[in-house]
Structures are given as C-alpha cells and as structure tokens.
C-alpha positions in Angstrom: -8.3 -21.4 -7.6 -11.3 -19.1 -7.1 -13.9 -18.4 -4.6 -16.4 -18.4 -7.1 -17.9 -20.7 -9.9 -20.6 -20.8 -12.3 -22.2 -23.5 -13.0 -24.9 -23.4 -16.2 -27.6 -26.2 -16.9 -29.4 -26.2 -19.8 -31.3 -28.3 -22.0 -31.5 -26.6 -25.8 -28.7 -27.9 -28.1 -29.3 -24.9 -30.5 -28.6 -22.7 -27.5 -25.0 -24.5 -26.6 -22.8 -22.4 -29.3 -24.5 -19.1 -28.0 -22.9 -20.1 -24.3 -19.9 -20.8 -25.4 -19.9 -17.9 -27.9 -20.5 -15.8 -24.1 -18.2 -18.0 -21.7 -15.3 -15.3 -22.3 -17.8 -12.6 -20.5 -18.4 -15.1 -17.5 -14.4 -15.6 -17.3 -14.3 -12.2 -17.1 -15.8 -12.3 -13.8 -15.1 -15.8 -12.6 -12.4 -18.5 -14.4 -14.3 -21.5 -13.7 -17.5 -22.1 -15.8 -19.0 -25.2 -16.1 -21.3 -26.4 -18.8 -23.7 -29.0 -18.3 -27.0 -30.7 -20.1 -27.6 -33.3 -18.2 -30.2 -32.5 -14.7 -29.1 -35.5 -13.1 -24.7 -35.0 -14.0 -25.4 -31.4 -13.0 -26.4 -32.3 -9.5 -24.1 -35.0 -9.1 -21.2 -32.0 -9.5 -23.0 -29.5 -7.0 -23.0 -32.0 -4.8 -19.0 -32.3 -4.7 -18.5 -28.6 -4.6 -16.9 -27.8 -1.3 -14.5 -24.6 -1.0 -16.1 -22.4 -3.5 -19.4 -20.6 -3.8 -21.7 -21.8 -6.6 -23.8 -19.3 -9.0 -26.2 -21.4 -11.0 -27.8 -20.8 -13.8 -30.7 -22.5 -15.6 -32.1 -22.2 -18.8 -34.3 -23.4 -21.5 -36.2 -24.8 -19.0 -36.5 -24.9 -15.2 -39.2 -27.2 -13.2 -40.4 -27.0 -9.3 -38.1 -29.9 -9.0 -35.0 -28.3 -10.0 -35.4 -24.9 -7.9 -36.2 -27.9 -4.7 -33.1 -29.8 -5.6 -30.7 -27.2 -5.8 -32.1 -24.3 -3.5 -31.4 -26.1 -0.1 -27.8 -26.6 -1.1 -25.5 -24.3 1.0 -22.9 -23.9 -1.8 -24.9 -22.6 -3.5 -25.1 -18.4 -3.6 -27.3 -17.4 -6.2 -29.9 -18.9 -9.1 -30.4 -17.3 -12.4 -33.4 -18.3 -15.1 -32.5 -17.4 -18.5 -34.3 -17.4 -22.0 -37.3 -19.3 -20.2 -40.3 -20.3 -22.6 -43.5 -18.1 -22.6 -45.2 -20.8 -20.6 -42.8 -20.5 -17.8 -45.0 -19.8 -14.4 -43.1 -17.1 -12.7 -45.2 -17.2 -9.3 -43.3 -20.5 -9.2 -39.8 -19.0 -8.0 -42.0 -16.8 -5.3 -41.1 -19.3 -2.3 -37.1 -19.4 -3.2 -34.6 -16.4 -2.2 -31.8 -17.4 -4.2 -33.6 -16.5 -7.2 -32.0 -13.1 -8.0 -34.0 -13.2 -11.5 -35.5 -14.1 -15.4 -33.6 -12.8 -17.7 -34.2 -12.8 -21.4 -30.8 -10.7 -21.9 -27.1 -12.1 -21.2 -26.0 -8.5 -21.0 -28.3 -8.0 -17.9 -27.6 -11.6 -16.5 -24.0 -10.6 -16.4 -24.5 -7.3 -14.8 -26.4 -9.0 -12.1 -24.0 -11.7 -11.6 -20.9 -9.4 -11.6 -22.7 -7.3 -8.9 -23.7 -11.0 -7.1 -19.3 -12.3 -7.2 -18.5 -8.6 -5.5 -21.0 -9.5 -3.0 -19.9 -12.7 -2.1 -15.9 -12.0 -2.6 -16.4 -9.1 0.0 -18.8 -11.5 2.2 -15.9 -14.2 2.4 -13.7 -12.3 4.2 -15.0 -12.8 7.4 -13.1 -12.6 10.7 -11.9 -14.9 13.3 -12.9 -14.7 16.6 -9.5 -14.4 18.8 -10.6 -14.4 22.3 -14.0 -14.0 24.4 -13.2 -11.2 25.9 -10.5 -8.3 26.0 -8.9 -9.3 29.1 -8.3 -13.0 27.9 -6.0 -11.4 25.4 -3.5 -11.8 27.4 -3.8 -15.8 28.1 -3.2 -18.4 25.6 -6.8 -19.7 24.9 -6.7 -17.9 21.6 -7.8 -19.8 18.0 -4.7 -21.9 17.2 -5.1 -21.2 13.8 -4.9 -17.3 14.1 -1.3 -17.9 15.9 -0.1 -20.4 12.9 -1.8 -18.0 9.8 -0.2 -15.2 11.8 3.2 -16.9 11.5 3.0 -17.7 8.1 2.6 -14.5 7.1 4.9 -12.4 9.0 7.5 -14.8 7.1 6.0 -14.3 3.8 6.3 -10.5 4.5 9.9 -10.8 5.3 10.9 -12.7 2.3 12.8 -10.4 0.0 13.7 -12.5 -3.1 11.9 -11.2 -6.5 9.2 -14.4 -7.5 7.6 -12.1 -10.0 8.7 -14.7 -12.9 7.6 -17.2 -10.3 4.3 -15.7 -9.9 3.7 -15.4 -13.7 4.6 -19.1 -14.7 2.2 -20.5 -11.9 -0.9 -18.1 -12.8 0.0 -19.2 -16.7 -0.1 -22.9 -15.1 -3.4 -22.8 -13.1 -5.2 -20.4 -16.5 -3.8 -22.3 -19.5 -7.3 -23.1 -20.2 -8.8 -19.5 -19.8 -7.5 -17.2 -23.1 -9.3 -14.2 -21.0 -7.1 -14.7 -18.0 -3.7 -15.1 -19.9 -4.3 -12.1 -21.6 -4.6 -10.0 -18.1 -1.5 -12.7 -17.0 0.8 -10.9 -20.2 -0.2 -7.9 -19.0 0.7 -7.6 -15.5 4.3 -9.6 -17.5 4.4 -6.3 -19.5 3.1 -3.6 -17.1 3.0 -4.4 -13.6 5.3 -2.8 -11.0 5.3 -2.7 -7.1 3.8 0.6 -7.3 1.0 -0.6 -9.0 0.1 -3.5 -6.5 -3.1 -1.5 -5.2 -4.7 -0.9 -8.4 -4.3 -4.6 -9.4 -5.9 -5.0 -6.0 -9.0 -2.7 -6.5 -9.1 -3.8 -10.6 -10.7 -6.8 -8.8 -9.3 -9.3 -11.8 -8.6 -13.1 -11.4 -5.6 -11.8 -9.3 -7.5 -10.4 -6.5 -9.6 -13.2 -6.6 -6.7 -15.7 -6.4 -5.3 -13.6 -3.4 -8.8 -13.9 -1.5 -9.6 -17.7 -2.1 -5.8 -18.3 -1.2 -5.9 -16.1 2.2 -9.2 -17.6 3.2 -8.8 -21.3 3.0 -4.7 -20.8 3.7 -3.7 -22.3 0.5 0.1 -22.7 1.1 1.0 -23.1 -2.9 -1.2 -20.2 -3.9 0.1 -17.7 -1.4 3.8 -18.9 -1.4 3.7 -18.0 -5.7 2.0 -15.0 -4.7 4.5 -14.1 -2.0 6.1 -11.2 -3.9 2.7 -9.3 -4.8 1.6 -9.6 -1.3 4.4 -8.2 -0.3 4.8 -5.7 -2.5 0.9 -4.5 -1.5 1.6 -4.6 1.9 4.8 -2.3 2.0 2.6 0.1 -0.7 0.4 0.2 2.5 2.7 0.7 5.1 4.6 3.7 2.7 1.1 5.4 2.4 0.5 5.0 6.0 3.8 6.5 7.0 2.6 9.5 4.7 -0.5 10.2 6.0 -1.3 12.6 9.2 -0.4 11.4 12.3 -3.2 13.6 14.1 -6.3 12.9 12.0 -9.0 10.5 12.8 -11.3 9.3 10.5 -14.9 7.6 10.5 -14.3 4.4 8.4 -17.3 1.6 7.6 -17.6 -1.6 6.4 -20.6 -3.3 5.7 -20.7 -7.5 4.4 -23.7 -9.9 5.0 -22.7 -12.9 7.9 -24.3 -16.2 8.1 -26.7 -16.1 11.4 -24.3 -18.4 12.9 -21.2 -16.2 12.3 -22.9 -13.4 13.5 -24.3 -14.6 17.2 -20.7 -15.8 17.7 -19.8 -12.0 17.0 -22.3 -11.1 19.7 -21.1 -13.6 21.7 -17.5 -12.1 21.3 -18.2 -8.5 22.3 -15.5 -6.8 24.1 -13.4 -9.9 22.6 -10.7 -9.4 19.2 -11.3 -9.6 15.9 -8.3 -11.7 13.2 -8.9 -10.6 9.6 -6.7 -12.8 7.4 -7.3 -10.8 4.1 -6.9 -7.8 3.2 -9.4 -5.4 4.2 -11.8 -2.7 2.6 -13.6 -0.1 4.4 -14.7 2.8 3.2 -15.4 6.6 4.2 -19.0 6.5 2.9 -21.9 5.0 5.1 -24.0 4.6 1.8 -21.2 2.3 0.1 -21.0 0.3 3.2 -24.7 0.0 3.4 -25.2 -1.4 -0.2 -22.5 -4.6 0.7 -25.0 -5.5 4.4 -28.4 -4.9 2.5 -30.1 -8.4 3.0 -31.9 -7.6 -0.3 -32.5 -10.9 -1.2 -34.1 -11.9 2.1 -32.1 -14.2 2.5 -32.7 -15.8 6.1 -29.5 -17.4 6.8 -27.4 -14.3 6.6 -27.7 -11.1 8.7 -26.5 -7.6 7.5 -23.8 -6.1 9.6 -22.0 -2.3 8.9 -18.6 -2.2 11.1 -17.9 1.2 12.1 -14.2 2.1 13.1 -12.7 5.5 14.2 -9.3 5.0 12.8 -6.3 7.2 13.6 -2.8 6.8 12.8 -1.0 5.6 16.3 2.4 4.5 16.2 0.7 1.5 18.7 -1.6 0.4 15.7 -1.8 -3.7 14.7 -1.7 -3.0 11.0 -0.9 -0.5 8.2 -4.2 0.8 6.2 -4.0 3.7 4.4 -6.7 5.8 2.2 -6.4 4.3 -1.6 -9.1 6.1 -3.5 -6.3 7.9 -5.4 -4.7 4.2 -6.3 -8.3 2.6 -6.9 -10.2 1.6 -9.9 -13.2 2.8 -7.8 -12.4 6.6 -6.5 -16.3 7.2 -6.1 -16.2 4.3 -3.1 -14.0 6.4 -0.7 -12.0 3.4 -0.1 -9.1 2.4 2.7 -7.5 -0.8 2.8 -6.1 -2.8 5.6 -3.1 -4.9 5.2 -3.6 -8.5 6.0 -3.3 -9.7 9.8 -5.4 -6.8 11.2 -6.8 -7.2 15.0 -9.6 -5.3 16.1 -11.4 -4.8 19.3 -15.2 -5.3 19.2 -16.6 -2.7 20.7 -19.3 -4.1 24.1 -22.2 -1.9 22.5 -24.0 -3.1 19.3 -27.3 -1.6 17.6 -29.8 -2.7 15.6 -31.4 -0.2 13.3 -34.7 0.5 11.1 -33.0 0.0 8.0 -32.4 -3.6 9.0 -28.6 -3.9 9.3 -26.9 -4.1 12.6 -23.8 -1.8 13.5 -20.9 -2.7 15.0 -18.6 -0.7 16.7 -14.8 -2.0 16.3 -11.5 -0.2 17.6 -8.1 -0.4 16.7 -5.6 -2.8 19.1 -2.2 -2.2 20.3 -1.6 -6.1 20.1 0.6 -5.9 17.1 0.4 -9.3 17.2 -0.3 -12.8 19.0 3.4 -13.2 19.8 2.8 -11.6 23.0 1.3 -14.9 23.7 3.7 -17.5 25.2 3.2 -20.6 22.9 3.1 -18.3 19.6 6.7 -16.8 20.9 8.2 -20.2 21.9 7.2 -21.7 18.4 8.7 -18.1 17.0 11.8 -18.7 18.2 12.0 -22.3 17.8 11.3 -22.0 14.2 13.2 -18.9 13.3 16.4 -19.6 10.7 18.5 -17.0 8.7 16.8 -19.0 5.7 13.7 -18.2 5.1 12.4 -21.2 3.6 13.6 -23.2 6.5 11.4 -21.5 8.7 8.6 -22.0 6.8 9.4 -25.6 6.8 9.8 -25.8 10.4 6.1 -24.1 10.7 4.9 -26.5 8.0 5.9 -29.4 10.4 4.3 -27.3 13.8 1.2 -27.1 11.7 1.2 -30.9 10.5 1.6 -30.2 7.3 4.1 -32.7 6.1 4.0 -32.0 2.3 4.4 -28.3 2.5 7.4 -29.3 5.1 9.2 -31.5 2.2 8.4 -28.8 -0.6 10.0 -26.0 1.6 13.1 -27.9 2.9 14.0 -29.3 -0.7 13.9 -25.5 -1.9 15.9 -24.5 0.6 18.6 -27.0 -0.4 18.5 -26.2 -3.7 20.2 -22.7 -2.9 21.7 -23.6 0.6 25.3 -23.0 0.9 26.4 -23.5 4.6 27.4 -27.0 6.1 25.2 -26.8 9.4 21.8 -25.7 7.6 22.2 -28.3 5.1 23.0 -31.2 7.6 19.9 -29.9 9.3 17.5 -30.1 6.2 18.4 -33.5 5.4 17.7 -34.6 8.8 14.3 -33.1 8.7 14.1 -34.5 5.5 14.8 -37.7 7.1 12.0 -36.7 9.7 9.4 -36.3 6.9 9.8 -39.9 5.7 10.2 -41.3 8.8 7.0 -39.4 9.0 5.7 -41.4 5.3 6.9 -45.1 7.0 9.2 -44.7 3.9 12.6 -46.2 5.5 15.0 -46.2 3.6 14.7 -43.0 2.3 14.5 -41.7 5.5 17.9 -43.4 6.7 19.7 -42.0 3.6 19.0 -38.5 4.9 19.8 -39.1 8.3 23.2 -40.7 6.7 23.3 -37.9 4.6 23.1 -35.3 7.8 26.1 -37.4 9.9 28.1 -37.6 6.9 28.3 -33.5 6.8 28.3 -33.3 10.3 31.3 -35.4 10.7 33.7 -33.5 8.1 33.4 -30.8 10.9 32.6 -31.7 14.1 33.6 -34.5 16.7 31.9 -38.1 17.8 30.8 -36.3 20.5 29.2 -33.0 19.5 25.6 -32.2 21.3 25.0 -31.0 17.7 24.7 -34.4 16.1 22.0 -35.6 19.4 19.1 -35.1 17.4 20.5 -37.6 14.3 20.6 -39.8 16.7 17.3 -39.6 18.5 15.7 -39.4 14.7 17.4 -42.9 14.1 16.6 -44.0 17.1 13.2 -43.3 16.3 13.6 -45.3 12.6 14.5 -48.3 14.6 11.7 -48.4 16.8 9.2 -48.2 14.2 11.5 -51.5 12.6 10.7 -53.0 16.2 14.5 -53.1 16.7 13.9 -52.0 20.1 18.4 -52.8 21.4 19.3 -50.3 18.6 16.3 -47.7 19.6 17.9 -47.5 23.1 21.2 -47.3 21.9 20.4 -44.1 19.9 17.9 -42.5 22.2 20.7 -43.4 24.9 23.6 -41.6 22.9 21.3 -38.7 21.7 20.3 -38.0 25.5 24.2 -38.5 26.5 25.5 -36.1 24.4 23.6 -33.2 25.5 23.8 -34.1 29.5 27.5 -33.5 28.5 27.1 -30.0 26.8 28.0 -26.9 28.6 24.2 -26.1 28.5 22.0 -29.0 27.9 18.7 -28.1 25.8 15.8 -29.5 28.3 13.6 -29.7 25.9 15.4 -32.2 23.5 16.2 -33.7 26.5 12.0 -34.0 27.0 12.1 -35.4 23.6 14.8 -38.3 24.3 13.2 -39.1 27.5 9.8 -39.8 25.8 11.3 -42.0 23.2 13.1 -43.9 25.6 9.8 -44.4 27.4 8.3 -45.4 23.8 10.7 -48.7 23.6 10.2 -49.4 27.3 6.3 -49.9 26.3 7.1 -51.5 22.9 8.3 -54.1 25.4 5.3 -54.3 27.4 7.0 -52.3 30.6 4.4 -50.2 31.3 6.1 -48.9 34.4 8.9 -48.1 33.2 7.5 -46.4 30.2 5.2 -44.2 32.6 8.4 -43.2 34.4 10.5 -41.6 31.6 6.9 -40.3 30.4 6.8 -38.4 33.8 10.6 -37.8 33.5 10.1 -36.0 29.9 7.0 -34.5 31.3 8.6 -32.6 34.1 11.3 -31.2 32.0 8.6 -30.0 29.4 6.5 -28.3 32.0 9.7 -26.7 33.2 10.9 -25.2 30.0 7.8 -25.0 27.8 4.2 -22.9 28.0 1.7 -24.7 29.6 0.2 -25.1 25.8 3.3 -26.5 24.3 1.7 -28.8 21.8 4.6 -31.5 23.2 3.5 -30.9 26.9 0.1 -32.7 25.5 1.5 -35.3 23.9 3.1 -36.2 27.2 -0.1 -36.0 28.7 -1.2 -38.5 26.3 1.6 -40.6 26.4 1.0 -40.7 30.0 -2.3 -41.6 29.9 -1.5 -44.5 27.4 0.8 -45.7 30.0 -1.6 -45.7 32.8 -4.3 -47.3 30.9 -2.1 -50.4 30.1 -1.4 -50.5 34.2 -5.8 -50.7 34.6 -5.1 -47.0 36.4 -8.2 -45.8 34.5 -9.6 -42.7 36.1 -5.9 -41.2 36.0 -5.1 -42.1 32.5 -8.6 -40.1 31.4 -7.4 -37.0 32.8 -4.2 -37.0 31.8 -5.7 -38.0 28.1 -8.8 -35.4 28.5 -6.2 -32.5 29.6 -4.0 -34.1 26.1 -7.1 -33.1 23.9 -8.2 -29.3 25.5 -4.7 -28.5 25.2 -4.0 -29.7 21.5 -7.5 -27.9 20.9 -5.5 -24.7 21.5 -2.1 -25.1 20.4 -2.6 -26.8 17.0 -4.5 -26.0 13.7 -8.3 -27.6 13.1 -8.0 -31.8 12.1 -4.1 -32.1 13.3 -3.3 -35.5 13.4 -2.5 -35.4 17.0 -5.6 -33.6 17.9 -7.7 -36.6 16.3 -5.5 -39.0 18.1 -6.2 -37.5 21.3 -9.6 -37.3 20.5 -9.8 -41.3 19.5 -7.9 -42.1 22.5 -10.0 -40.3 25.1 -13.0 -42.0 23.9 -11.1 -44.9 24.2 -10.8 -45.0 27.9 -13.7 -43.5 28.5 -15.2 -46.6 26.9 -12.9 -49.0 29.0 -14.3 -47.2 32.4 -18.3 -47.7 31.6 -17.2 -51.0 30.5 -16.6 -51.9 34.0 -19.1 -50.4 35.4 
C-alpha cells in the first residue's frame, strides 16, 4: 500500500505494551508496522519483502550477528538500536552504514525515522531513461513501459466522473486496521475539496504516500480509486500554471540520492530524455535540494545528485508545474511541483563538486509526449473509445494484463447503454477467457456479442468478422481444426467484401488460418499464410507493432518444423528485439520469444 514499512525486533516482554502503546506514532509516518520477537521469524519476513523499503528497528538487545544478517539486505533502508543495555559495545555498529543511531528516547527515534521515510519517499521517484540520446527521440527504441504508463495516464486524466466516494470506501478498505489513518480518511470525507488537492499533497499523509507507491510500481487498482484526486491535482497544476508569468524564468533544484547503478545509466544517458512517472518536487532553494543528495550516511551504494533546471513557462512545455509554496504545508522549502508524466532533456555537461554531490543540468522538452512516436500513436488510436473504461481495457489487454482487462470491461457494462459497445465488451470478454482456457464461458460471450449484433445488423456485416475469428480461435484450441477454418474463413470473407477492408484484421485472420494449417502438421502451408499475414502487417503497421513480432515468431516456428534453421533464428531473434521495445517488462509474449529463440538456437549447435 506503502513504500515504506517498519519492521521492530525485540526481545523484552515487559517492553511489548510500551510498543504498542507508541505504534500510533509510527502509523503516523508509515501504516505498516510489524512486530516481532522472534530473531529467526523476523528474518524469515525480511526476506519476503520485495516492493517496499524496510526500516528496522532493534531493541533490547542487538548482537554482531544480527547487524551481519540484516545489513546486506537491499530492502533494507535504515537500522535503528533502541533502549540497548549498558553493556551494549557501541564500536560494534562502526563497520555498518545503515545504522542511523542508539536511541534511549522514542521521541528522538521517531524524529530520525520521520526525517529517514521523507528521504526515501523522495529517493523513489526516480526517472526512466527514454532514449540514449536526443536525436533518437524521434525513433521508436524508446522504454516500452514509458509509452504504456504514458497511456494510462493521459486516460486517467481525461476521466471526468466524481470517484471521491469511490476513493474513500477503498482507503477505509485497505486502513480498516490503522485507527490513525481512518481518522485523516474522515477528514478528507468531511473537508477535502479539489482546491485543496496540493496541500493534501505537501501534508505528506498516508495519501501521498499511497499516490507515490501506486505511480512507482503502476499499481492499476491503487491509481484507478485514486483517479479523481489525481486528477483534481493535476488540473490545480495546470490552473496555477496558466496564472503564472509567461516571461519569467526561474532557477529550480532538485536533489535525491541514486543507487550507483541508476546513476552511471544517467551518465550513460546524457543528451538522452528523462520520464518521471510521479509527481515532481523541486524547489527554488539550492540549500533544500542539497539536504535530500547529502550521502550523509556514507552509504556506498547510492550517489548524491542535485538536478538543476531553468524553467520558464513555454506554451511548447511537456508538463504543467507551477510554484506551490503558497498551497504547501512547507512554505520555508520554496517548493514547485511537476505534474506527473514530465520529460526532460539531460543536459551533455555534468559536474562533480567539493561538497560531494554531482549536478545535473536538465531542460525542459517540447515532446509533449511519446505519441509522436509511431507505435505509441497506432496503439492510441486503436484503443481510443468514447467510453473511457473501454479504453483502458483495451490498453490493459496491449499491456498483457488480463485481469485489469476483465475488471475494466465488466465496469464498463455495468453503465453501458449503446448496442455496438456492448456487443464489443462481451466479445472481449469472450477474448479474456478464451485467454483463461475457460470455454464455455468464453462461448457464452461470444454468443452473447452475435446475439446483439444480429437484432441490428445483417449475416453479412464486416462488423461481426472479428466474432467470428474469436470463435474460430475457441475451436482451435478444442483441436476442432474443420470448424476453426470455417470461422477464420468467414471472418476473413466478410471483410474482403467491405467497402474498405481493415488489413490489419485481415493480418490477424491470415495468421490464424496459418495456426490450423500447422495444428495439422502442414508446415508449408502454415509458413505461407504466416508470410501472407506478415506482409499485410508490415504494410499497415510500425515496424514495432507488437503483432509484426509475433509474425516473426510464428514464422520462425514454421521454419523450424521444415529443418530451415538459420532462417527460423532470425526471424525468432528479430521476434524478441522487437517485443523488447513494444511491450511492458515480463509480457508473456516477450518470455515466449525469449524461450523459443533459445530453442533453436539449441537445435543449431545440436547439429553441429
């Protein structure tokens, strides 16, 4: 839910009541604290953390073999001793970093560790490297997963219903067990209007922490709840921006600590773009950007890094950001905000100084977006619905994420009124559990879909193609390969016979044709429809159409059953570096590609 946990070991009994009597403080600053006396249960847990950062905290008691076991651990941010006996040997925490401390106070520990969370929450929103350099802005080779989160949240933004309620019910639903968090939940019930989006930002509370999490890792449920109060912060943004003066210019830093890795990439980058996801702060003082990329923990796998931008108000500009310090529960900080989605250029010179921290020049883009790109337009339009939550299921399905698909599409029918978007969202519905291997379930959509489609529109309506080609498709997993033809056959039919046939389903029915040929072991025939539906996707897609690498890997396939090795590699090796830029990180298809390169590369040394 969080970025952030705590996690607390200790081994006194007498002092359990005295944490729980504190817990409230530590929700205060992060919702998930958990409680353990057991060394050996303790680390069993760290070891299954995985998306959030762990602060750890020990007391009673804390051996060499604790601060060994738990120091090398990479989710883990920060180690507090607390209440330690007199005989505690402090030289013995000299060799570990993450030691920020004893402390004989809770008051103190939770200063330090509220100062430790704003650390790390502002160290977590790191960018994404776009491109290598400026001029390859222009191609396609970009970070798939830029174009998709890009996508996502333009439709987010563009969604105008009111999910306040919403909003409220599913915070209520993920803090039932936190009384601290509920009470800020009735608040923002009571109090909270558009207007006052920003200062819920700045007030830094479980809701700004639920934003960050939910932006970084692209949780879909998280940010879909949320949509209303990102929205709402992002036109507060673009209203203050539209205010400000057009002809001012304005020195603007931002300093965060990035792991070494993270940062050679940036210097590997220069002269490249820069995709924040989140929300951005900068701020007008160099002394507050200084205090967020002071290494002062020596900690050797992070480097300290101060962004400095020159920002002026350009009609050309990527992103709204405005000045907030007026909105902000922190007016001493200076601070500006950026709304989510900014691109920046990195600028080609960077500079190390004495004070340790390396500075970063970055300047503001006139790519608005990545939809200049071809593949990131062609999915734009392909997706793009006068329902809202259709599109997002549409880009659910691009994306490969199946659940999300079904949650969005059964919304959508919930509310959806006209005859042709409803036949559609029970076909994709049909899709989806085609999708599971769930048959029947899938048929009764697809029965569902030319049911409706048949109260208005004629046996042979190009419309009704693509319920067709998706039974088709039902009967060929069934191995009933006469009744896969017959579909894939009509589907392919009725659109030759439109005014304008659509080449790309046409791709699509081709391929699947092809797909029946090899269930029945004609390999030469399959490869010929492959190259048929190839042809026609290289005509009407961009060359990183996600479908123009699955023909190259259905090509390949076919090749390698007719012993044509060398050819079927390239054709599979060319599947895999494009899928690698045209869908998100672990797609199915991706790992498929992946699996089946090796494959054949396998086969080949094999004859050797």
């Amino acid at each position: 839910m969080e970025n952030c946990l705590v996690v607390w070991l200790f081994f006194s009994e007498e002092e359990q009541w005295r944490i729980q009597e504190k817990k409230p403080d530590l929700q205060h600053i992060i919702h998930t604290v958990q409680i353990f006396t057991d060394t050996s249960a303790c680390l069993e847990y760290l070891n299954t953390v995985s998306d959030e950062i762990v602060f750890f905290i020990v007391s009673s008691k804390c051996d060499e073999e604790i601060l060994t076991a738990t120091h090398g651990l990479t989710q883990i941010d920060s180690i507090y001793l607390f209440d330690m006996p007199n005989e505690f040997r402090a030289e013995l925490i000299t060799n570990y970093w993450k030691v920020k401390g004893i402390f004989s106070e809770i008051s103190s520990l939770i200063d330090q560790l509220k100062k430790d969370v704003r650390q790390c929450e502002n160290n977590l929103t790191g960018p994404v490297f776009i491109t290598s350099s400026a001029s390859s802005a222009a191609s396609d080779k970009q970070n798939p997963n830029v174009m998709y989160t890009q996508l996502f949240q333009q439709i987010l933004l563009r969604m105008t219903d009111n999910g306040l309620n919403e909003m409220i019910e599913y915070c209520r639903e993920k803090y039932k067990d936190n009384p601290v968090i509920l009470g800020e939940i009735l608040t923002i019930e009571q109090q909270y209007t558009g207007k006052s989006s920003i200062w819920w930002y700045t007030k830094e509370s479980f809701l700004y922490r639920m934003l960050n999490k939910a932006l970084r890792i692209q949780d879909i449920d998280t940010l879909y709840a949320i949509r209303t109060y990102i929205r709402h912060l992002h036109e507060q943004l673009v209203q203050l921006y539209s205010k400000s003066d057009s002809c001012s210019t304005t020195t603007l830093y931002r300093g965060q600590l990035m792991t070494n890795s993270d940062f050679e990439e940036l210097k590997q980058n220069q002269g490249g773009l820069l995709f924040f996801s989140n929300f951005l702060s900068f701020s007008e003082n160099l002394s507050v950007a200084k205090t967020f990329a002071n290494n002062n923990s020596n900690d050797p796998t992070k480097t300290g890094v101060i962004f400095a931008l020159q920002a002026n108000h350009s009609p050309t500009n990527n992103v709204a950001f405005a000045n907030i310090h007026q909105y902000s529960c922190f007016e001493n900080e200076k601070e500006w905000l950026f709304s989510i989605g900014s691109i920046f250029h990195i600028g080609w010179r960077m500079k190390f100084n004495n004070d340790g921290i390396w500075y970063v020049k970055l300047n503001l883009t006139n790519e608005r977006n990545l939809q200049s790109l071809g593949l990131a337009r062609h999915i734009s339009n392909f997706i793009k619905s006068q329902n809202l939550l259709i599109e997002l299921g549409k880009l659910m399905w691009e994306m490969g994420e199946y659940e999300q698909t079904e949650k969005f599409y059964r919304k959508a029918l919930e509310t959806e009124d006209d005859w042709r978007c409803r036949s559609g969202i029970l076909n994709r519905l049909g899709m989806i559990y085609w999708k599971k291997n769930e048959i029947e379930q899938a048929l009764h959509f697809y029965q569902q879909a030319l049911t409706i489609d048949r109260q208005h529109l004629s046996e042979n309506d190009p419309s009704m193609s693509s319920i067709y080609n998706n039974l088709g498709l039902l009967y060929l997993n069934q191995g009933k390969l006469n009744e896969a033809r017959e579909n894939f056959q009509r589907a392919c039919q009725l659109d030759l016979n439109s005014i304008k046939p659509r080449k790309e389903w046409l791709g699509s029915y081709y391929n699947n044709m092809a797909s029946v040929f090899a269930a029945e072991e004609n390999h030469s025939k399959a490869l010929f429809y492959h190259n048929k539906a190839f042809k026609i996707r290289r005509e009407v897609l961009p060359s990183t159409h996600p479908l123009i690498a699955l023909s190259h890997n259905n090509i390949a396939i076919s090749l390698m059953r007719l012993n044509r090795l060398s050819e079927a590699f390239e054709h599979c090796r060319i599947a895999v570096n494009i899928a690698s830029q045209s869908l998100p990180a672990m797609h199915e298809d991706t790992i498929l590609y992946q699996e089946n390169l090796d494959f054949i590369r396998q086969s080949m040394q094999s004859k050797i």
